[in-house]
C-alpha positions in Angstrom: 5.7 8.5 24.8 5.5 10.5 27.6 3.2 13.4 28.3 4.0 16.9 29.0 3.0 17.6 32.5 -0.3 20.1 31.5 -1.3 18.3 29.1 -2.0 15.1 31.3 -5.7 15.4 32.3 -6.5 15.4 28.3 -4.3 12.6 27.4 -5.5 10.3 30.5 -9.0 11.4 29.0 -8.2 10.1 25.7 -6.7 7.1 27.2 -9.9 6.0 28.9 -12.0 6.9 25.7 -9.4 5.2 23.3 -9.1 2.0 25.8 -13.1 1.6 25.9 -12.6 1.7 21.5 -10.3 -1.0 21.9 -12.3 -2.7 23.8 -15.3 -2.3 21.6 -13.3 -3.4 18.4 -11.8 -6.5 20.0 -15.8 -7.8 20.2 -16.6 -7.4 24.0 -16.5 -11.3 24.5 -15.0 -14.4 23.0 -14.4 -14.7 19.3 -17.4 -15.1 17.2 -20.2 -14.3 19.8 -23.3 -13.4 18.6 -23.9 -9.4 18.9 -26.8 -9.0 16.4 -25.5 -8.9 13.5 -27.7 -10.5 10.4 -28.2 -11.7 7.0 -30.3 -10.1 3.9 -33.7 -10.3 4.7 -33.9 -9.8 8.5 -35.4 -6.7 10.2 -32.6 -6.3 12.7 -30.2 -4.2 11.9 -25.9 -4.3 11.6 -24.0 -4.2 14.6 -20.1 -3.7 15.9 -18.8 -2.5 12.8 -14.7 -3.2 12.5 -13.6 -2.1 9.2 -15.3 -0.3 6.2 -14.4 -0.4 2.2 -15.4 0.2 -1.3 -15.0 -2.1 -4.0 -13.1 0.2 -7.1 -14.7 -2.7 -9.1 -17.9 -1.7 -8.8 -17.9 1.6 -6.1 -20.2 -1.0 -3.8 -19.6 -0.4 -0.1 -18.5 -3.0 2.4 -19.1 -3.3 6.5 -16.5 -5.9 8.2 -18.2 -7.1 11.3 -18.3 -9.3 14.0 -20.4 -11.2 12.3 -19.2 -11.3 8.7 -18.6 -9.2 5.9 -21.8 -6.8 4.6 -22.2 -4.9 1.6 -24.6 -1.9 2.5 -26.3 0.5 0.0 -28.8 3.5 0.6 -32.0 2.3 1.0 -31.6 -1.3 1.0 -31.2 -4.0 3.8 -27.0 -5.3 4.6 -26.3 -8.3 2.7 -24.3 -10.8 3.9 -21.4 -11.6 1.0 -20.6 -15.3 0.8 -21.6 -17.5 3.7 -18.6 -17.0 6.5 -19.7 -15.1 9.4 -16.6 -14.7 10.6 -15.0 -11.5 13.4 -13.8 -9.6 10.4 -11.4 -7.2 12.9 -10.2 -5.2 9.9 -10.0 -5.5 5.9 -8.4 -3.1 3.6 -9.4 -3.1 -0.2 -6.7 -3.8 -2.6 -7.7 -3.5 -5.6 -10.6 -4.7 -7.7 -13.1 -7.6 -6.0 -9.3 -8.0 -3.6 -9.6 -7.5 0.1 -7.2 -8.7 2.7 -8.8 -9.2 6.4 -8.1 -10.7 9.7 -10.0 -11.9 12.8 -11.0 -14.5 14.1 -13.3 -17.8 12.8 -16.9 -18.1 14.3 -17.8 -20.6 16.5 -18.3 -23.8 15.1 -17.0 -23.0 12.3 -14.1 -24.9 10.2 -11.8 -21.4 10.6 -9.3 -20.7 13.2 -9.8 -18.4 16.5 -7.0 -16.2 14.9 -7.2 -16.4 10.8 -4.1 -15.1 10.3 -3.9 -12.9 7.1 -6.6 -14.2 4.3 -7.4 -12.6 0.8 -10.4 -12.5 -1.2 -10.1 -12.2 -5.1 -14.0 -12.3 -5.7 -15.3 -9.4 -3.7 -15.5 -11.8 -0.5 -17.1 -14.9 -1.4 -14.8 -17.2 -1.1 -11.0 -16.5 1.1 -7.3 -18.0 0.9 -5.4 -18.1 4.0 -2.1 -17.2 3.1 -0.1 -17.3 6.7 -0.3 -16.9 10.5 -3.2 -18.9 10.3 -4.3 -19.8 14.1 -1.6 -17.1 15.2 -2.4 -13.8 14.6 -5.2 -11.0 14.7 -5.0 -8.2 12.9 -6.8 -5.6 14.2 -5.5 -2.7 11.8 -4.5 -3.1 8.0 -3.1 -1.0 5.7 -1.6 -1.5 1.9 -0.1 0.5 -0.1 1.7 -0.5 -3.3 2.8 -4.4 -2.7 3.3 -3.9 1.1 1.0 -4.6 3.8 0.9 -3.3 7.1 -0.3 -4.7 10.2 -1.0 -4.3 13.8 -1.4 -7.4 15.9 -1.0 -7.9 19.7 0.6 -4.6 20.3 3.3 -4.5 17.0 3.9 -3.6 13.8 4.3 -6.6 11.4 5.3 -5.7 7.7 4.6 -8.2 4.4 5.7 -8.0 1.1 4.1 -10.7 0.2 1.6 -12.5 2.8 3.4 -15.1 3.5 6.2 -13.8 5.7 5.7 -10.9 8.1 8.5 -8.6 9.6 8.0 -7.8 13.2 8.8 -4.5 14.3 8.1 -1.8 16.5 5.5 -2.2 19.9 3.0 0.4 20.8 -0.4 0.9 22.0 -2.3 1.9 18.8 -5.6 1.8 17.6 -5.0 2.1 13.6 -2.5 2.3 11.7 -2.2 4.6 8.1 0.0 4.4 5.7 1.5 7.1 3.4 -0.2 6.6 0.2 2.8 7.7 -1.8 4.6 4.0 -0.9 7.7 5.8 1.0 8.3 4.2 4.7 6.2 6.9 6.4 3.7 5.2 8.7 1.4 7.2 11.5 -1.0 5.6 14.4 -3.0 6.7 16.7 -2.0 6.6 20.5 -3.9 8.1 23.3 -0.6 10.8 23.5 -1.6 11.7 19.3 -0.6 10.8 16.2 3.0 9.4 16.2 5.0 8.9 13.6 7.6 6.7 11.9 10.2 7.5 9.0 11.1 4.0 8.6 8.2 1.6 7.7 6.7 1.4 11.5 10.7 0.1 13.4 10.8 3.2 15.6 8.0 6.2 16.5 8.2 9.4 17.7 6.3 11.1 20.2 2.5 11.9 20.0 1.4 15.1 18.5 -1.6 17.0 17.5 -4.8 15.9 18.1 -5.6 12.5 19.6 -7.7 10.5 16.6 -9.2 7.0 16.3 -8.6 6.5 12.8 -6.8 7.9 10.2 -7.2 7.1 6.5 -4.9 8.1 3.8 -6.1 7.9 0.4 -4.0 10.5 -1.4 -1.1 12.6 -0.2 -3.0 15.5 0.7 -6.0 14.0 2.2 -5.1 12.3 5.4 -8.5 12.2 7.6 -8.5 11.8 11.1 -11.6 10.9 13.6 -11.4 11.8 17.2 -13.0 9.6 19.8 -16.5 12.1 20.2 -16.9 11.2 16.1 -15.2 15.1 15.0 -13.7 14.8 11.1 -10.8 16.6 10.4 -8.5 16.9 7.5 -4.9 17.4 6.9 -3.0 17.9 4.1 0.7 17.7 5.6 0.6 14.2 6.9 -0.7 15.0 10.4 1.1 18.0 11.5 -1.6 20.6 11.3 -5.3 19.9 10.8 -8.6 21.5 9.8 -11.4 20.4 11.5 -14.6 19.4 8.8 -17.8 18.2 11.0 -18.9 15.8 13.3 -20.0 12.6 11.9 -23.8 11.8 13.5 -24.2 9.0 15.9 -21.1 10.3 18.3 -18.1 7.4 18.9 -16.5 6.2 16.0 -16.2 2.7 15.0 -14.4 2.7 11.3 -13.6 4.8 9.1 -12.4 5.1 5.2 -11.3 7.5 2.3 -11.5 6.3 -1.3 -10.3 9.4 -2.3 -10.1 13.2 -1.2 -14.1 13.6 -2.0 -15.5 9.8 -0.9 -15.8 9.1 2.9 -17.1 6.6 5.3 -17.6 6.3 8.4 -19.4 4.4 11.4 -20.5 5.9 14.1 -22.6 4.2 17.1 -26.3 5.1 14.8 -24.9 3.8 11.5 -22.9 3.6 8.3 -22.5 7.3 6.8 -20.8 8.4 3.6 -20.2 11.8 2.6 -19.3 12.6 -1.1 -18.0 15.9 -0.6 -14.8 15.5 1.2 -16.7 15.0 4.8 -18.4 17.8 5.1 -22.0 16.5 4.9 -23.0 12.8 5.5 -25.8 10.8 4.6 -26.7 7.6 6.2 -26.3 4.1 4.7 -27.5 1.8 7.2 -28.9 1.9 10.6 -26.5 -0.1 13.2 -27.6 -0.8 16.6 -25.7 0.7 19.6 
């Protein structure tokens, strides 16, 4: 992925602001440490936010952290769901009360330093370990239809099933997204742009457009994209052209979702937002510390 000689001040720009969110998601220190993060009740507030989600069960909103999984809600304090406090690097919802995740196990704790792929079938209370357990950490998921896909130490790894994983191509990526439709098309986000792959993540093109942090893909048409200064932008032809939407308050992004073309959340450096009209406006769901 080489970059075209004019355009190389903006791409080692991106590069240095893309590195220091890499940086930030992998926890800033050995797994498990202690960042601030806390349980129902305290005053302190959520911190280093890795993946976001909303349960199609119920609509209730979910913050993976490096401290556990949270549900957060307008107006109310994070609550910590189930009793694992685990680096929760990523989790993508499923389907109803079903999350996958990966990370790794706190300190202390009975879990791994890498958990491998786990699944939840009650909304995060209680987790299986399906494979890779003390191997691998997944620090992008995506699933679409009954495949799951997965960026771990540089590559793409592919699972039907969560047992067995299909190693394919390497990059430097930040997130992955996966075509909602369930063909093979697969995008991630490079300090070069988006690049792409036509066959389920084996080979990429070269970066285009815009450079983004994240890029959720709820439905065909709606493929979102974050830059690293927290700028929402939309596109509807699977990251060729894009219309820009707003800037998310709180600056530097640290997750971001799409339920569907409408539903939108985001973390940002000040907090948990949501905006119900296609990311236009946002309102704030939680407060997170810097």
């Amino acid at each position: 992925m080489t970059a075209r000689p004019a355009a190389r001040p903006l791409l080692a720009a991106a590069s240095v602001t893309l590195a220091s969110l890499v940086l930030a998601a992998c926890g800033g220190g050995s797994p498990g440490t202690d960042t601030g993060t806390v349980t129902s009740g305290s005053s302190q507030m959520l911190a280093h936010v890795h993946g976001l989600g909303v349960d199609p069960a119920d609509g209730r909103a979910y913050v993976a952290t490096h401290n556990g999984l949270y549900t957060v809600a307008k107006g109310q304090k994070p609550k910590l769901v189930g009793d694992r406090k685990d680096d929760f690097m990523d989790f993508t919802v499923t389907g109803k009360n079903t999350f996958i995740a990966g990370g790794h196990g706190a300190p202390g704790g009975d879990h791994p330093g890498h958990l491998g792929a786990i699944e939840t079938k009650d909304a995060g209370r209680t987790w299986t370990s399906w494979s890779l357990s003390g191997e691998a950490d997944f620090h992008s998921l995506n699933s679409v239809k009954d495949t799951v896909y997965g960026y771990e130490s540089g590559q793409v790894k592919v699972s039907g099933d969560l047992k067995s994983w299909d190693g394919r191509a390497t990059l430097d990526a930040l997130a992955l997204a996966a075509d909602p439709t369930g063909n093979e098309t697969l995008l991630a986000t490079t300090a070069e742009g988006v690049v792409s792959s036509a066959d389920g993540g084996r080979t990429f093109d070269k970066g285009a457009g815009p450079v983004q942090a994240f890029l959720p893909w709820p439905v065909e048409k709606a493929l979102f994209g974050i830059d690293p200064a927290g700028k929402l932008s939309r596109s509807e032809d699977g990251g060729t052209t894009w219309k820009q939407l707003s800037a998310v308050p709180g600056g530097q992004p640290q997750a971001l979702t799409a339920v569907d073309a409408d539903h939108v959340l985001a973390a940002t450096q000040t907090g948990v937002y949501e905006s119900r009209n296609g990311g236009k406006t946002f309102t704030e769901l939680a407060p997170l510390t810097s």
